[in-house]
C-alpha positions as CSV (number, residue, x, y, z in Angstrom):
1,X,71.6,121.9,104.4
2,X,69.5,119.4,102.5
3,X,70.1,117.4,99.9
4,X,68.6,115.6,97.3
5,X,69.4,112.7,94.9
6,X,68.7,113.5,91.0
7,X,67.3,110.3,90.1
8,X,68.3,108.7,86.5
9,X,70.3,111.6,85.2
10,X,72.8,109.4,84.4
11,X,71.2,106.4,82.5
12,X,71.9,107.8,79.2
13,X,76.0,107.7,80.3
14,X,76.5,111.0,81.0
15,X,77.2,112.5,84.8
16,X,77.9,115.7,86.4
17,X,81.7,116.1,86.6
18,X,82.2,119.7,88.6
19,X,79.2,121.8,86.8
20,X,79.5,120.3,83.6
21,X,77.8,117.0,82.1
22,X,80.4,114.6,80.5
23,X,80.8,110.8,79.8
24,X,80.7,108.6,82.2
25,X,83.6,106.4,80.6
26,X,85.8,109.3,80.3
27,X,89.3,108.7,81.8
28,X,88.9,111.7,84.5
29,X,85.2,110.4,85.5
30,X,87.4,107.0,86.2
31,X,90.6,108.5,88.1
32,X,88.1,110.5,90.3
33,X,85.9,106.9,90.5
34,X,89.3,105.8,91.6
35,X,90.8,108.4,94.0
36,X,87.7,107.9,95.6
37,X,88.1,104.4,96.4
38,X,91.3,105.0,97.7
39,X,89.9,107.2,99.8
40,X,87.3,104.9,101.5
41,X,89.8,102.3,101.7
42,X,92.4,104.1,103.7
43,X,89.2,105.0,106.3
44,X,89.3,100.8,106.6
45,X,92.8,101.0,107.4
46,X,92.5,104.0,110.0
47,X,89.8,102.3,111.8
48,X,92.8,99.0,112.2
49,X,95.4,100.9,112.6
50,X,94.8,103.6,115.2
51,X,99.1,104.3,115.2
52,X,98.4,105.6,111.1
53,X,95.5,107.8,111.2
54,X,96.8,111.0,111.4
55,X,99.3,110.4,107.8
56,X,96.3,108.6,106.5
57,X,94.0,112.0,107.2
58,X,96.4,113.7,105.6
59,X,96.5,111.6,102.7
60,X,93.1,111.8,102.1
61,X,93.3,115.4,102.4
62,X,95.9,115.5,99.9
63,X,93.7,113.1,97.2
64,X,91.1,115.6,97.6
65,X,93.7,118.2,96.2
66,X,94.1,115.5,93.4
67,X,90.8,115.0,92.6
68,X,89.9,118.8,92.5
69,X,93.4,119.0,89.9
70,X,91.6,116.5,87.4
71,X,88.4,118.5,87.8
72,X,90.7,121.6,87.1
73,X,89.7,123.7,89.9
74,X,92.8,123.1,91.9
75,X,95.8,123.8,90.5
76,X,100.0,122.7,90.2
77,X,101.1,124.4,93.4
78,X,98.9,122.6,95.7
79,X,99.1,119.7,94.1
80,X,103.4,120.4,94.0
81,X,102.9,120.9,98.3
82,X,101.3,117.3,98.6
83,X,104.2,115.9,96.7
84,X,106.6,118.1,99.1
85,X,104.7,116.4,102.0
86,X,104.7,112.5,100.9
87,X,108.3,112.9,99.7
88,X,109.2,114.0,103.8
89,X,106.9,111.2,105.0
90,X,108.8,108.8,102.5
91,X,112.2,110.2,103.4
92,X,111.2,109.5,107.9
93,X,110.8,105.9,106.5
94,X,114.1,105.4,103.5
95,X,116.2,103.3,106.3
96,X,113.4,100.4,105.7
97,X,115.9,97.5,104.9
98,X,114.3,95.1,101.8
99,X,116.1,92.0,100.6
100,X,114.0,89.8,99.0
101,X,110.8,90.3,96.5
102,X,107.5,91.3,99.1
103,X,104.7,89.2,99.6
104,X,102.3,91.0,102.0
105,X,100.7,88.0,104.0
106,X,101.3,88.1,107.4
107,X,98.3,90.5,108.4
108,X,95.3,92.2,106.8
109,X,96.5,95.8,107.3
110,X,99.6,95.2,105.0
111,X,97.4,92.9,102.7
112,X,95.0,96.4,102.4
113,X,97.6,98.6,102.3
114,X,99.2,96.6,99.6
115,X,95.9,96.8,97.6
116,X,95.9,100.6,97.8
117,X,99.1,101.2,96.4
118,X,97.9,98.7,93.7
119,X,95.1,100.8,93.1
120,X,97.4,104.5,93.4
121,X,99.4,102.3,90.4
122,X,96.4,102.5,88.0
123,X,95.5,106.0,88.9
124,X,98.6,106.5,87.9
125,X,98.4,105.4,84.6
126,X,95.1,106.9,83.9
127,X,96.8,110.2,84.9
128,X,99.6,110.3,82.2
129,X,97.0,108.8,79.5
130,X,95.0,112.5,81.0
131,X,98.4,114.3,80.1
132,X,98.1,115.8,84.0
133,X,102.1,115.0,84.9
134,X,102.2,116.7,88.3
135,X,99.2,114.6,88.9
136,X,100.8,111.1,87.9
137,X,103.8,112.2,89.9
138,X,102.1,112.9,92.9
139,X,100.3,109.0,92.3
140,X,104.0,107.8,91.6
141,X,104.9,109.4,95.4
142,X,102.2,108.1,96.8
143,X,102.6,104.8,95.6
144,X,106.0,105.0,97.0
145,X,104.8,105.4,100.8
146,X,102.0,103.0,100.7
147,X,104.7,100.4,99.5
148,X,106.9,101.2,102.6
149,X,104.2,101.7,105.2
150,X,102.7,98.1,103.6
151,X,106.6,97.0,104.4
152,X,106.3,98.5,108.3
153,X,103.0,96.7,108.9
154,X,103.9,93.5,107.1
155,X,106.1,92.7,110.5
């Protein structure tokens, strides 16, 4: 399979968003933009932290599911699964004992996991203001985990 840039097709602010030209400042254009940064991020993280690359293959599976539900090709149920699936991964890790406000600074996995989750937040926000709720609660889960697993690696 071959495949070729298209040059300059979107200088005039328009891209192709899933067979169909929109604006390149629309709100799904930028949570896809985003989703997709997380994504490349938490390869960073698997390649330091051999012990989390299996949940963090799964993630990125599961944000593909996300990104194809703002596109509108994939719909609530598979997006409902992935929640099903953080919410077990977030339940393995509920016994994680926090006391005091969290400042993740004692190594560079935590300090990138913590930027993640900072990112999954503004994803977040973008999905409500898209009016896609299982989306936005599927960020809000996610956001969860990457705040405990930053907690686990933070030691």
């Amino acid at each position: 399979m071959s495949f070729k840039p298209k040059m300059g097709g979107g200088d005039f602010g328009l891209t192709d968003f899933y067979a169909k030209r929109v604006r390149k400042d629309s709100l799904d254009v930028l949570a896809l933009a985003l989703i997709d940064e997380i994504n490349a991020l938490l390869s960073q993280v698997s390649l330091k932290k051999k012990k989390l690359l299996k949940l963090i293959s799964k993630i990125q599976n599961y944000n593909m599911t996300a990104m194809g539900n703002v596109a509108g090709f994939v719909g609530e149920k598979e997006l409902k699964d992935a929640i099903k699936n953080i919410e077990f991964e977030i339940n393995r890790r509920k016994k994680t004992n926090i006391k005091n406000f969290v400042l993740f600074n004692k190594n560079e996995v935590s300090v990138l996991l913590n930027l993640i989750r900072a990112k999954i937040r503004i994803v977040e926000i973008i999905a409500w203001r898209i009016k896609k709720k299982s989306l936005a609660v599927y960020l809000n889960r996610l956001s969860d985990i990457f705040f405990l697993i930053s907690i686990q690696s933070d030691k």
